[in-house]
NUKOLVEX-420911 format. One line per field, with one value per residue (C-alpha): residue number from 0; chain; x, y, z. Coordinates in steps of 0.001 Angstrom, whole numbers, m for minus. Layout:
% NUKOLVEX-420911
nr (NUM/...);
kette (A/...);
u (X/...);
v (Y/...);
w (Z/...);
% end
This chain:
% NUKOLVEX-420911
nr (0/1/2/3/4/5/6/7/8/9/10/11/12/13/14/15/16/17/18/19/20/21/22/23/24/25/26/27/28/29/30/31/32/33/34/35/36/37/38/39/40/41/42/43/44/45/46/47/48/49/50/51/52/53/54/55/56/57/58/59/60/61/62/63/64/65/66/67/68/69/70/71/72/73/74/75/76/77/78/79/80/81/82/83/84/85/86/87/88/89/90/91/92/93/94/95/96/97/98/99/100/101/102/103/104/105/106/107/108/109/110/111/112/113/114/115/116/117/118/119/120/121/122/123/124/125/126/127/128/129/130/131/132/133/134/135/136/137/138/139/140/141/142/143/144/145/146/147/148/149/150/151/152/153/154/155/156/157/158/159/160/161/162/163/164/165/166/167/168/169/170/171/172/173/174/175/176/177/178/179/180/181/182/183/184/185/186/187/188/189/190/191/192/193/194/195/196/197/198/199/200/201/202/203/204/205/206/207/208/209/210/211/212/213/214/215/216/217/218/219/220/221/222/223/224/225/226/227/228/229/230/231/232/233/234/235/236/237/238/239/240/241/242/243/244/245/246/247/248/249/250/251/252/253/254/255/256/257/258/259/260/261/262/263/264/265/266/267/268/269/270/271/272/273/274/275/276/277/278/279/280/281/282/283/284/285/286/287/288/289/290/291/292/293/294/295/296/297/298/299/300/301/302/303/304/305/306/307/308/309/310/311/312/313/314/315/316/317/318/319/320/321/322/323/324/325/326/327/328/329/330/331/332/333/334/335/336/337/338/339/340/341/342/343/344/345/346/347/348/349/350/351/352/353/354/355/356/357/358/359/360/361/362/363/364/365/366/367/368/369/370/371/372/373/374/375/376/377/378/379/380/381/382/383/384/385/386/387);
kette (A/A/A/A/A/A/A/A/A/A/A/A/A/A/A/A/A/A/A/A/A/A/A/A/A/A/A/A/A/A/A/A/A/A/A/A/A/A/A/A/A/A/A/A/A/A/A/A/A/A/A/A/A/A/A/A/A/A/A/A/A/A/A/A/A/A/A/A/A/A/A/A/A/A/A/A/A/A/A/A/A/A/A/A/A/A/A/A/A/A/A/A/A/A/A/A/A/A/A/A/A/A/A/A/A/A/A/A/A/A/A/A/A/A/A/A/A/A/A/A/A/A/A/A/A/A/A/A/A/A/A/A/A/A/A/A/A/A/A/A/A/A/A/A/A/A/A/A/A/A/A/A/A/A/A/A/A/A/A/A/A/A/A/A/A/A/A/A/A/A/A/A/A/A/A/A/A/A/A/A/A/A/A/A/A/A/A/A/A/A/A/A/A/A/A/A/A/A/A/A/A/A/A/A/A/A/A/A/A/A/A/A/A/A/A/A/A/A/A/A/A/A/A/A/A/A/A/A/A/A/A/A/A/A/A/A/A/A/A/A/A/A/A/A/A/A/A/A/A/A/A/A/A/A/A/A/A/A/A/A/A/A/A/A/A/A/A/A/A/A/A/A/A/A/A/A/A/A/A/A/A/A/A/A/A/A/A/A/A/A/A/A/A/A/A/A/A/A/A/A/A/A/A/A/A/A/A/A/A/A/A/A/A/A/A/A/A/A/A/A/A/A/A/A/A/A/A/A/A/A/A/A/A/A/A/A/A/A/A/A/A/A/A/A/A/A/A/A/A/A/A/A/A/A/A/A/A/A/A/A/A/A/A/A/A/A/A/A/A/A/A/A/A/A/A/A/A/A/A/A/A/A/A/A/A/A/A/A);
u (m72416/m69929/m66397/m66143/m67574/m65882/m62483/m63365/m65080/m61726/m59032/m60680/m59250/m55560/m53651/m53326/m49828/m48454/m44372/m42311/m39226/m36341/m38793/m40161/m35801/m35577/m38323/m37217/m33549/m34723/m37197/m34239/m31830/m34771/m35364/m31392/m31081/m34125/m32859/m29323/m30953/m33162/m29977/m28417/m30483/m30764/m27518/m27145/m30574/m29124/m25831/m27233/m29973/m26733/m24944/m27449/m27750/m23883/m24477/m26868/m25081/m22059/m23322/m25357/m22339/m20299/m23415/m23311/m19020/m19526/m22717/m20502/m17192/m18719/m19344/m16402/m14775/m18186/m17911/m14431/m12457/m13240/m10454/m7253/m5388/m8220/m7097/m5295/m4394/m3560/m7265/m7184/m10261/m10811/m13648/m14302/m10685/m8867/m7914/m10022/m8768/m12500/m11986/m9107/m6335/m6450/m9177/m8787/m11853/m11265/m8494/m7632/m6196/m4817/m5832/m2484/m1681/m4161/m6945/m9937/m8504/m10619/m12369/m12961/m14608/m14952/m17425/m20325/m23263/m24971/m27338/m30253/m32476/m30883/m32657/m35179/m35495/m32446/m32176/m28025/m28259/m30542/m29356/m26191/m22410/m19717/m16510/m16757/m13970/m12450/m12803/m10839/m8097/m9423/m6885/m7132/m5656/m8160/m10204/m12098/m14449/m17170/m14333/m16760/m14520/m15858/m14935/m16406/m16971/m18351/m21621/m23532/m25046/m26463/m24412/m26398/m25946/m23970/m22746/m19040/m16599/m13554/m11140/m8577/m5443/m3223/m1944/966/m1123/m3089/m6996/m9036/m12367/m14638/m18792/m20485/m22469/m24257/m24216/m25317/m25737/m24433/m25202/m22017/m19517/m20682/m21620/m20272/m20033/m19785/m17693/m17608/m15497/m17274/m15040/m17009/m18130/m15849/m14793/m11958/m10345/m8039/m8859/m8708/m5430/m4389/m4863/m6865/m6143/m8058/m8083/m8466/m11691/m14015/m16156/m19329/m19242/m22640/m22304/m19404/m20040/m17562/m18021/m16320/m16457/m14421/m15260/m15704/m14909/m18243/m18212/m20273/m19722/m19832/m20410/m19281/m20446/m19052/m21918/m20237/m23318/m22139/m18707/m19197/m19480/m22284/m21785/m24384/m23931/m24800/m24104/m23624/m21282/m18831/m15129/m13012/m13119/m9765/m9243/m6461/m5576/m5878/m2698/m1972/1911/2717/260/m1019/m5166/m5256/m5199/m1536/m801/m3268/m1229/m2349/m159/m1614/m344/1172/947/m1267/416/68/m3848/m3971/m2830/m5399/m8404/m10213/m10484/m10687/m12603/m12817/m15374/m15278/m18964/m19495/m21687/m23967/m24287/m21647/m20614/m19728/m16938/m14232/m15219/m12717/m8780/m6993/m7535/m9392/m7770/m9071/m8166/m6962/m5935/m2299/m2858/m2163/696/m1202/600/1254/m185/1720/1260/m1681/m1834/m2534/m3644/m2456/m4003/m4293/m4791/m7411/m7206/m10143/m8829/m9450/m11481/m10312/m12978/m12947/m12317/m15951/m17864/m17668/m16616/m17388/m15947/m17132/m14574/m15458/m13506/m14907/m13737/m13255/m15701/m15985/m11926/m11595/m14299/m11334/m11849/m9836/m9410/m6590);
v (57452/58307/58780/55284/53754/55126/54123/50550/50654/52398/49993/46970/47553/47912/44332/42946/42647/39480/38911/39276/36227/38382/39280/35398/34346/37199/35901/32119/33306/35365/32289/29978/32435/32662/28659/28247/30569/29169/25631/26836/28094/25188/22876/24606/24791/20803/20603/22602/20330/16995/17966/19221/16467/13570/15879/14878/11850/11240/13127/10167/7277/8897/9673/5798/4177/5711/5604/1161/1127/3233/1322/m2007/m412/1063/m2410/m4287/m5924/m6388/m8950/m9369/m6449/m5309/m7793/m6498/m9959/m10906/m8409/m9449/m13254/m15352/m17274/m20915/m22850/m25713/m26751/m30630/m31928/m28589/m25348/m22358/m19849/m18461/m16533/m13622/m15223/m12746/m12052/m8331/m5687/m4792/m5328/m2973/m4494/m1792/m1972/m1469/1546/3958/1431/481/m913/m3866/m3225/m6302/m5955/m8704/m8902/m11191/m11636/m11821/m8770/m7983/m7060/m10505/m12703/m14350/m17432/m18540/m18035/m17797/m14166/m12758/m11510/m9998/m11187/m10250/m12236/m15104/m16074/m19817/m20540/m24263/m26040/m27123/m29752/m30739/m33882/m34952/m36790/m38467/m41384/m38872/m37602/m34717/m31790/m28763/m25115/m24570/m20209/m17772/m16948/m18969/m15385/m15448/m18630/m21389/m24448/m23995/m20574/m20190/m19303/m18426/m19759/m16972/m17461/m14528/m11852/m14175/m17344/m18546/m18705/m21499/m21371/m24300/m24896/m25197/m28552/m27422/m25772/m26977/m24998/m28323/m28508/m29492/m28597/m25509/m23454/m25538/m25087/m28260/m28870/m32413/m33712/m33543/m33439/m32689/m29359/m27145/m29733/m31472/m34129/m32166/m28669/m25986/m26980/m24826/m25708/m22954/m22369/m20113/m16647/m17295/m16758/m17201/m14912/m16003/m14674/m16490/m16948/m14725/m11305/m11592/m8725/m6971/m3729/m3331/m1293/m3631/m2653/m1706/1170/m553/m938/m4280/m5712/m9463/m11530/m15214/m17612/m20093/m22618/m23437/m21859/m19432/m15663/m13690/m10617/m7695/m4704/m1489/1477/2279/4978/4516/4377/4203/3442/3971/3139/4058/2565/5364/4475/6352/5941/7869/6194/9748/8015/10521/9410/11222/8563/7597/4669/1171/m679/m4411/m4784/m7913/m7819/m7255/m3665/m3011/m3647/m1748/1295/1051/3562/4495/3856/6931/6216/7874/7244/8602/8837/9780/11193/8992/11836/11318/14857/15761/17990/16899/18346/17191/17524/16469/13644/14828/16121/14377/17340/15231/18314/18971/17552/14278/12293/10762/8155/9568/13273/16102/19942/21455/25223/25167/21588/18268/16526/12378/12459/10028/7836/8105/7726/3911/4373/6265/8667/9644/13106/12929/12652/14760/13550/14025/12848/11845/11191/10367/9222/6556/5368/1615/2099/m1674/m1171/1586/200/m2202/m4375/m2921/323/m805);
w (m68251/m65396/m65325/m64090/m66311/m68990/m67410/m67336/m71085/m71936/m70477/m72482/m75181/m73514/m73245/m70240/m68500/m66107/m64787/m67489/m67388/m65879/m62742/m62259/m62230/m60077/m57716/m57960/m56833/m53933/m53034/m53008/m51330/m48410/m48434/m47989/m45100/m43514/m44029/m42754/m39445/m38860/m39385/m36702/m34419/m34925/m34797/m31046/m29804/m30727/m28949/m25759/m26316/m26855/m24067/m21934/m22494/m21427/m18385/m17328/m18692/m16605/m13552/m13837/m14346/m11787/m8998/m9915/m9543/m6429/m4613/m4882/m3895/m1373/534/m561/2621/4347/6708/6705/6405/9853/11396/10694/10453/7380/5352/2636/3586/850/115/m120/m1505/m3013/m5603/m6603/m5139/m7190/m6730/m7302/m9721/m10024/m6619/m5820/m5001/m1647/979/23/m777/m3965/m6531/m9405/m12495/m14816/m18344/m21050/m22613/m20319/m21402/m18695/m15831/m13975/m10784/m8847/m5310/m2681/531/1833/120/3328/3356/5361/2267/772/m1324/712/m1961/m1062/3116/2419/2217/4686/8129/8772/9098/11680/12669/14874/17167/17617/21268/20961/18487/15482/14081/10079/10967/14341/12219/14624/14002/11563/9488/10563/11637/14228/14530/18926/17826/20601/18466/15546/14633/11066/10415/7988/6253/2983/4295/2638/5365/5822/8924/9722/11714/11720/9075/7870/7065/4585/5203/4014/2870/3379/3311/6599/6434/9913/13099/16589/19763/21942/25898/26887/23873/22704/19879/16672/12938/11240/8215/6661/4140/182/m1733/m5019/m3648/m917/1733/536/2720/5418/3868/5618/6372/9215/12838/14461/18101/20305/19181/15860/13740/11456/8685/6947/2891/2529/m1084/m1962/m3520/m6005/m8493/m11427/m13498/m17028/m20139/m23048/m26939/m27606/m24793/m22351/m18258/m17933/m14733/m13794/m10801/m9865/m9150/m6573/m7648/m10903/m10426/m13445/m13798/m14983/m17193/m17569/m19525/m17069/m19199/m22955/m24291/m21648/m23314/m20114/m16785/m14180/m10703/m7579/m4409/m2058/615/3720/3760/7250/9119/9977/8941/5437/2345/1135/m2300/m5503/m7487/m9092/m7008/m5377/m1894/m1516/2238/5111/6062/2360/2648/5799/4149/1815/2742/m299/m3776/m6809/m9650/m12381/m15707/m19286/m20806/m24702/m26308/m28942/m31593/m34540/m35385/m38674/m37967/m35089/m32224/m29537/m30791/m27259/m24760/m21898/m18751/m15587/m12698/m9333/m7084/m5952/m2258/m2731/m5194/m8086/m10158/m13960/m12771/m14555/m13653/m15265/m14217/m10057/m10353/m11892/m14052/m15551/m19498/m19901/m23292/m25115/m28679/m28943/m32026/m34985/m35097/m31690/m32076/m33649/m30183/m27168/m23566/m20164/m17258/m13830/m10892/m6715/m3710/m2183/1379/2222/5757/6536/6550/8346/11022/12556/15684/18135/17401/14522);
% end
């Protein structure tokens, strides 16, 4: 029998030997220690992926909301704003024998209502729905629409034996039945808005656009009620692009567009996780063609609107991810330069800067921000007939 052999036949008889309790506690509490830093890591690292994940996510929802404020700002005054006298006149209009409240009380391309207390102001933006990729359905919008000028009087109170009143214009370009237009004097009257019931290219009298009284729609009796004389004109708004950004309570762009069919306004939601949205008139005040003053202030006058050449927007996207700890402790800073005056700026190093109010909910400080900001120029405004 070998050595080997006798080793095994020898340890039978030994007892055999497993963890005693001390080393299994020992094990379990170095097990545990390992699971805990393991689970530590891994929440961590969630942690850091759902922020850059939610980060992302308000990048997009930003940059969204700004690119839909910006695409209709970006037309407001078409077909209009071009003629310097249009700009701004006080808009008359007249729905089912009353006055329309549903429309901006001036032909002007966009108007900024400032929200209370830093809140989200109100964009509203105002041009001609008459597009050439318009909706062919409806044959209002297709084409294109530029100013047409009155070439004889027009008097409210001619009658005539039709009750049929008749704008003679230089061009029926793009100009349809139930077009809305506009019938613009000069820069210190009103302009009234009334539906074209037709248009005829006559032998004898001319290019005409038709209005007849009906009174339950646009064409009440004697309305427009200024006499047009040569030189004045006319612009087509089709069916009115009449549309409005806000930020509701629920951190949504909202975007609202008056229907001048049923005389109502449709409201979309564009973007969630938006908590603010601002707006400035951007005013050249030395006539120099620069944009030298950012401020909230409607013009009340046509020199007011002239001054007007851009608009500055500014949007406040948040993220969706609730975090645990607070993770933003002071309003965000929105950086406008030092070239221009900006209404409520205050020194912020080289700069100035707006503080934006963000904390509208009382966990705010919860979320993380980020902001987007552009400059967008009024072009149909700047385009003048003219040269002015």
């Amino acid at each position: 029998m070998n050595s080997m052999t006798n080793s095994r036949m020898a340890s039978i008889g030994k007892p055999l030997r497993g963890f005693s309790l001390i080393e299994v506690i020992v094990g379990m509490a170095i097990g545990l220690l390992c699971t805990l830093v393991i689970a530590t890591v891994l929440s961590s690292v969630e942690g850091q992926r759902r922020g850059t994940t939610q980060g992302s996510d308000a990048q997009v929802n930003g940059t969204l909301a700004l690119y839909s404020v910006q695409r209709e700002v970006a037309m407001a005054g078409y077909g209009f704003a071009s003629e310097a006298p249009a700009v701004g006149c006080t808009l008359q209009a007249m729905y089912n024998n009353a006055a329309v409240t549903a429309l901006p009380p001036r032909l002007a391309p966009v108007m900024i209502t400032q929200g209370a207390d830093g809140r989200s102001d109100t964009l509203r933006v105002l041009a001609s729905s008459k597009f050439i990729d318009g909706n062919a359905a409806t044959r209002h919008d297709i084409g294109y629409t530029v100013p047409t000028r009155v070439l004889s009087t027009y008097d409210p109170n001619d009658l005539g034996p039709t009750r049929a009143y008749q704008y003679q214009v230089s061009s029926l370009l793009s100009i349809v039945q139930g077009d809305l237009m506009v019938a613009v004097i000069d820069a210190a009257t009103p302009c009234g808005l009334f539906q074209v019931t037709g248009v005829q290219d006559h032998a004898t009298m001319g290019r005409l656009v038709l209005r007849a009284d009906d009174s339950p729609k646009w064409n009440a009796p004697r309305h427009p009620a200024q006499v047009a004389n040569n030189g004045a004109f006319l612009v087509n708004l089709g069916r009115v692009s009449d549309v409005s950004f806000t930020v509701d309570a629920n951190q949504r762009l909202m975007r609202s567009e008056l229907n001048t069919r049923s005389m109502s306004r449709i409201e979309n939601a564009v973007q969630s996780n938006i908590v603010l949205l601002k707006a400035m008139y951007g005013r050249d005040t030395d006539g120099n063609l620069t944009v030298d003053t950012y401020d909230y202030t409607t013009p009340t006058t046509n020199a007011g609107w002239l001054s007007v050449l851009t608009v500055r927007l500014v949007v406040v996207a948040r993220s969706a991810q609730y975090e645990k700890d607070k993770v933003t402790t002071k309003a965000p800073q929105w950086d406008v330069g030092a070239s221009a005056s900006v209404s409520g700026a205050v020194a912020c190093g080289t700069s100035k800067c707006v503080e934006l109010k963000v904390d509208t909910q009382d966990d705010w400080e919860h979320y993380r921000y980020q902001i987007f900001d552009t400059v967008i120029p009024l072009r149909n405004q700047r385009w003048k007939a003219g040269g002015s």
